[in-house]
C-alpha positions in Angstrom: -75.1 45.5 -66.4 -77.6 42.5 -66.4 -80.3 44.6 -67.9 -77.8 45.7 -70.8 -77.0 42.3 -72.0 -79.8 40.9 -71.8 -81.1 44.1 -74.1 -78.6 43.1 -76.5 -79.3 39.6 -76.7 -83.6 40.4 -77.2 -82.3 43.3 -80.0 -80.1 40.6 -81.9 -82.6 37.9 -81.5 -85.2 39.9 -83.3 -83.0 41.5 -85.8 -82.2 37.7 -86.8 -85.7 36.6 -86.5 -86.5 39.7 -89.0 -83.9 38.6 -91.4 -85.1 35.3 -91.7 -88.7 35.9 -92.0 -87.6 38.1 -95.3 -85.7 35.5 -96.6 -88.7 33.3 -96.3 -91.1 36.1 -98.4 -88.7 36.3 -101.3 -89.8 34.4 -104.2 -87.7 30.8 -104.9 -85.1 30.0 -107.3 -87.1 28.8 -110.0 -89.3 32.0 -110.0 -92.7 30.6 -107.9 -94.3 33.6 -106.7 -94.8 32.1 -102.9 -93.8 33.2 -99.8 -93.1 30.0 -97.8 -90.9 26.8 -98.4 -91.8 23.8 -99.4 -95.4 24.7 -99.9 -97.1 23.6 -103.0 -98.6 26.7 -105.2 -102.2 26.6 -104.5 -104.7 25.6 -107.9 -105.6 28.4 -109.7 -101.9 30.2 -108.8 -99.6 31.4 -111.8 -97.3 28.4 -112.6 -100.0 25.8 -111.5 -100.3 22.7 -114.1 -98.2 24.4 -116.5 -96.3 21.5 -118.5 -93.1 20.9 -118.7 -92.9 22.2 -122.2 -94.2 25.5 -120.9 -91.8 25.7 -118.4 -89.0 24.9 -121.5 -90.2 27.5 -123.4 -90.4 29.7 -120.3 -86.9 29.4 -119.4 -85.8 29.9 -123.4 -87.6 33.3 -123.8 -86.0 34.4 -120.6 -82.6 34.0 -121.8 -81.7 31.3 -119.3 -80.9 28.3 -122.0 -79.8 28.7 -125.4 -81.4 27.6 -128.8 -79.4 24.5 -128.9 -80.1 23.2 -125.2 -83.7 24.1 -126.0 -84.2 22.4 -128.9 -82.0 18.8 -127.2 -84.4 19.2 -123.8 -87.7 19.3 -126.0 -86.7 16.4 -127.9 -86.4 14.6 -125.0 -89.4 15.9 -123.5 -91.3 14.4 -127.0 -89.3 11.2 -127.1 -89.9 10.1 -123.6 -93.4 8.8 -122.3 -95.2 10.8 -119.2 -95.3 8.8 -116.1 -92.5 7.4 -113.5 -89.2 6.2 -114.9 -87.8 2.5 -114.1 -84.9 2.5 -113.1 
């Protein structure tokens, strides 16, 4: 009985463990092609120093904005200078 239950435990530990290390290989919501969290893309990776404009035009050819949002984001992008915001 012992032996049992504690086979079921190891079996369901692993089969967690499993999931979670497959949730932490799929790529992130914005697309970065990297397996881990929080980890910066290393230089020389796809999406590294892209500019923001890049990444507009990006999101527009996939489909994921419309012409309209587009066209307000750039304008913002052009009308506000690079650097740290005051607040």
């Amino acid at each position: 009985m012992v032996v049992g239950n504690l086979l079921f435990w190891t079996v369901m530990i692993v089969v967690a463990a499993l999931i979670l290390r497959a949730f932490a290989q799929r790529p992130g919501p914005c697309g970065s092609e990297h397996p881990t969290w929080g980890t910066p893309p290393p230089p020389g990776a796809p999406g590294h120093g892209r500019s923001a404009e890049q990444i507009l035009a990006e999101r527009y050819a996939r489909g994921e904005i419309d012409e309209g949002e587009y066209q307000r984001r750039l304008a913002t992008l052009r009308s506000s200078p690079p650097g740290p915001t005051e607040s």
